[in-house]
N, C-alpha and C positions, 0 to 999 in steps of 0.2 A: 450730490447723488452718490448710491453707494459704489462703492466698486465689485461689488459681486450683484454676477448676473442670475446664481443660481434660485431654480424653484420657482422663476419668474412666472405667473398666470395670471393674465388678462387679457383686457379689450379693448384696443384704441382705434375714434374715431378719425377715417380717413376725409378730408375737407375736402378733396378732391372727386372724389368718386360718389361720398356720402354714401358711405358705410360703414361697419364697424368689423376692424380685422381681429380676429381674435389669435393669442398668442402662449402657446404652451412650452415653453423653454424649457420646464420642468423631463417633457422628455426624449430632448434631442443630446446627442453627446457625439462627441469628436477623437474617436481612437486611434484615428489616421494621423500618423505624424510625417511630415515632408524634408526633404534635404532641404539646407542652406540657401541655395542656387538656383535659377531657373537655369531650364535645361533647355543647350540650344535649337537652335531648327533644325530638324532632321528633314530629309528628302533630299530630292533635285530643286533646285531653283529653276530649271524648266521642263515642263512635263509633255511631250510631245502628244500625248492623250487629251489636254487639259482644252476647253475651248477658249479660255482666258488667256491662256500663254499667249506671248510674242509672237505674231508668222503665222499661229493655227487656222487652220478653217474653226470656226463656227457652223451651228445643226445646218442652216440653209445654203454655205457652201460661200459666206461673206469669209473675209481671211482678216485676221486682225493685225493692223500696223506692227512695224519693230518698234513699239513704242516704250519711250526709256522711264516714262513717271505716269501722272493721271492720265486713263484711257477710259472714255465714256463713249457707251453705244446703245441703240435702240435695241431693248431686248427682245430678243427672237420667238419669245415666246410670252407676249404681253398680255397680261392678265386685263387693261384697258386698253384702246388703241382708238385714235381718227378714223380709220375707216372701220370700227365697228359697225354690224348689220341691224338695219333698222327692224324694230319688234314690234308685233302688234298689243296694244292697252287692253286688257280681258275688259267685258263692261262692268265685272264685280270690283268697285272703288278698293274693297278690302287688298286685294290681288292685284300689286302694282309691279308691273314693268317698264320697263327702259334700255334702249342703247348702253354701254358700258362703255361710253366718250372716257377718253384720257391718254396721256404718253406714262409710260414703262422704259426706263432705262439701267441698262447697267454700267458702276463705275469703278474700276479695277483700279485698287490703288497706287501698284507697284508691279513692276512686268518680271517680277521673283514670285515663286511657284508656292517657296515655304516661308514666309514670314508673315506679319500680322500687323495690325498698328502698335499692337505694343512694342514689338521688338525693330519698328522704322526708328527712324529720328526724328527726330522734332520737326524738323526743317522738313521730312519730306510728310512729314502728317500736315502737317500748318498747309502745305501745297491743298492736299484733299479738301480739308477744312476748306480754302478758298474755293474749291470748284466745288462744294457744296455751296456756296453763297452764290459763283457765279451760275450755276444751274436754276437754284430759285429765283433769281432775278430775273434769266430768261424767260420760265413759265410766265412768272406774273402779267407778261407782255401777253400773253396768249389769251384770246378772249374766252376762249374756252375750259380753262382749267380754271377752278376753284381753291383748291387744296393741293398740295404738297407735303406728301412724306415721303421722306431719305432713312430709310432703315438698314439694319445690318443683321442680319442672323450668323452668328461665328460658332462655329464647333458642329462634331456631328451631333452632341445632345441638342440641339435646336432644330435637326432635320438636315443641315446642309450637307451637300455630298461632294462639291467640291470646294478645295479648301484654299485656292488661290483665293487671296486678300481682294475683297470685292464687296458691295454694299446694293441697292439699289435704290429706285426712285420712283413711287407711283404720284403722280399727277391724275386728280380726278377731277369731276363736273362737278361735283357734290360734296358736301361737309363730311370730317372725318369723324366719327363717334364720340372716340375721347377728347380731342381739342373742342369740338361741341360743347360736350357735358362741361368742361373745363370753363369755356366761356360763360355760361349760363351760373357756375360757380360762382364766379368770380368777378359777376356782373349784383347776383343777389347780396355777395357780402360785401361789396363796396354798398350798394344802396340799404345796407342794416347796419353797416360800420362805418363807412365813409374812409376804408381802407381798401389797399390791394392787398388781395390772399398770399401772391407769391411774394411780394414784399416781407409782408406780414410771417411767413412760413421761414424764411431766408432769414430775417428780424431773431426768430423762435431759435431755430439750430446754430446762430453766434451767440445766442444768450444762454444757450446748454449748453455751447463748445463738447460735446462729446460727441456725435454723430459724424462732427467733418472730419473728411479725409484729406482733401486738398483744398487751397487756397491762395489766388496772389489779388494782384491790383485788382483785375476786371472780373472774375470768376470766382467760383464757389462750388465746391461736391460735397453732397454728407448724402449719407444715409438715411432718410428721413423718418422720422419717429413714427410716422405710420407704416411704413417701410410693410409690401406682403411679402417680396421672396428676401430670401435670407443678407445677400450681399444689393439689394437693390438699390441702386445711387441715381439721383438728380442732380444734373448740372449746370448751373446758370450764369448767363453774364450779369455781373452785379447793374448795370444801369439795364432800363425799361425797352427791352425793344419786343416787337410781335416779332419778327420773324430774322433768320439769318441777314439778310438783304442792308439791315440799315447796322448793323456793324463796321464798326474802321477795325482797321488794319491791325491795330493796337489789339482791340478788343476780341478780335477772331486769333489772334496769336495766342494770346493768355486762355481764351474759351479751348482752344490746342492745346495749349500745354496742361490744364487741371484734368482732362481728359485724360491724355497720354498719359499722365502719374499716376489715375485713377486704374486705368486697366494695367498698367506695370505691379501696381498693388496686387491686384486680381491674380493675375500671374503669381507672384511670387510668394501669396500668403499661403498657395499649395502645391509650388511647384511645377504648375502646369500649364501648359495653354486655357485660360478660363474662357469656357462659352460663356455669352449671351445673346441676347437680341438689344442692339441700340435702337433708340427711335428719336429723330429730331422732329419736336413740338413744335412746328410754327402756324401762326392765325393763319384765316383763309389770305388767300391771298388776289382776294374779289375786291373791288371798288368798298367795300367793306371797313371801318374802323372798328379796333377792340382794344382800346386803349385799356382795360380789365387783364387783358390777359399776356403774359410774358414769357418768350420762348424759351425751350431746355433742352437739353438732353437726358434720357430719361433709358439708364440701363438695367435689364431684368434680366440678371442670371438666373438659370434654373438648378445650376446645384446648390444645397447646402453644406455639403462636403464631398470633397472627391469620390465620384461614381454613385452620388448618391443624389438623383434628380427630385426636386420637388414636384409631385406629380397631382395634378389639379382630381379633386374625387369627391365625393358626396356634397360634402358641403360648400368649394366651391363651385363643380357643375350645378350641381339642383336647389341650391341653395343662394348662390351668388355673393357669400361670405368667405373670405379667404381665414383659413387655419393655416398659421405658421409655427415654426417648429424653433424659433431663434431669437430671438429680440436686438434691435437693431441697433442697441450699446455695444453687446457683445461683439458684436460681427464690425461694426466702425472700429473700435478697438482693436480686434483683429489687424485690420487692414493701420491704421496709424501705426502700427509697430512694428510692420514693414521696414526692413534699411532698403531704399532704392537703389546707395551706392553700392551695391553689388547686385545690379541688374548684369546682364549680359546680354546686349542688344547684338542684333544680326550687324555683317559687317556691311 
């Protein structure tokens, strides 16, 4: 494959979504040039404002432990809940309602005000990582939840407003959209291939080798050739699991560690705290099998260059086609050329 990315325009189909993202590199460009360094954490490490900090009250007047590492709590402003109010069924079938059954939790990674998981260590990410496996283990007991997503929205470009290191967790009654569509993917091209897509997909980006960013025994990130925003990365345990839960110890360590190299890249190919939104893919987790389908981590940055957001408009609202401005050689690339040893983690 060449080494220049210039003038790049086309269309490539996404297998996941079943779409075709289209891609004009031809006219994006990158004037912005960054220092050497990430720059370290500024702020207080405790923010007596913050409702996340150590000791604070919370909106309802709950006080949060002095807690020294993972801190998880029922969010106080749960977008699903157990005792949600029962609704009435309109009798037009078109026009459906329901209860909004599910738990909402928040899970604070670190009881420091300014740092991130990039700038943790390993040892206290790989902790998270477990109390995201030990959280879904517990839902799946709950007769009532269906699905499980552990997401992250980091930086103010994704809306967040506070910036203590934190994630959350909605548990619903109902199937999620895109693990849905995912299944149903991935269920058609095993029975027209007699293959797994993500196998298959994973198979595709070690026989380009140009997409990956990270790599060890049990894991794998790249950029995927359908890749819509500009730095978008997929991360998977190399062996078959649906959901966080049936990971050993081994496996959750190494899934930690491609991560944490993955956003240390992020950081550091601009100098900046990089936003995104994470999202952990895992099947339902109902009496259910989907041996088709195989968990990930699935991060969408929305910059394509510092202060410059990819911002969704014509064609993907009304259209439901994504136009990007990058090709996602160029942007892997980027990020492989990364020195990590001169990160500068928090102390």
């Amino acid at each position: 494959m060449s080494n220049s990315f210039e003038n790049k325009w086309e269309k490539r189909w996404h297998p996941l979504r079943e779409e075709w993202v289209v891609y004009s590199a031809h006219r994006n460009s990158r004037p912005w040039q960054g220092a050497d360094l990430i720059k370290p954490a500024t702020g207080p490490s405790y923010d007596p404002t913050c409702y996340l900090c150590p000791g604070n009250k919370r909106i309802h007047g709950h006080s949060n432990p002095a807690y020294k590492s993972v801190f998880i709590f029922d969010n106080d402003h749960p977008v699903v809940g157990m005792n949600a109010p029962e609704v009435t069924q309109p009798a037009d079938t078109l026009y459906k309602r329901a209860k909004a059954t599910g738990r909402a939790k928040v899970i604070c990674y670190d009881p420091r005000h300014n740092v991130t998981l990039s700038q943790m260590s390993l040892e206290k990410v790989t902790e998270v990582f477990e109390a995201f496996q030990r959280e879904t283990t517990a839902l799946k007991n709950d007769p009532a939840i269906r699905s499980v997503l552990i997401f992250e929205n980091k930086g103010e470009a994704v809306g967040v407003s506070n910036p203590h290191p934190h994630c959350q967790i909605y548990a619903t009654d109902f199937p999620l959209k895109l693990v849905e569509q995912q299944i149903r993917v991935a269920n058609t091209y095993y029975q027209e291939t007699g293959k797994n897509i993500f196998a298959q997909i994973i198979e595709n980006e070690k026989r380009d080798d140009v997409r990956i960013i990270a790599e060890n025994k049990n894991a794998i990130a790249f950029i995927p050739f359908f890749a819509r925003y500009a730095y978008e990365v997929m991360i998977f345990p190399k062996a078959p699991h649906q959901s966080l839960i049936t990971l050993n110890k081994e496996e959750i360590k190494d899934l930690t560690a491609v991560f944490h190299e993955v956003v240390r890249r992020l950081d550091m190919n601009f100098n900046i705290s990089f936003p995104y939104v994470m999202s952990v893919m895992q099947a339902p987790i109902d009496e259910g099998d989907y041996p088709q389908f195989r968990m990930h981590l699935w991060l969408q940055p929305p910059y394509r260059q510092p202060g410059l957001i990819k911002y969704l408009a014509g064609p993907e609202i009304g259209a439901g086609n994504f136009m990007a401005d990058t090709m996602p050689e160029e942007k892997a690339a980027e990020l492989r050329k990364v020195d990590l040893s001169t990160y500068q983690a928090a102390s």
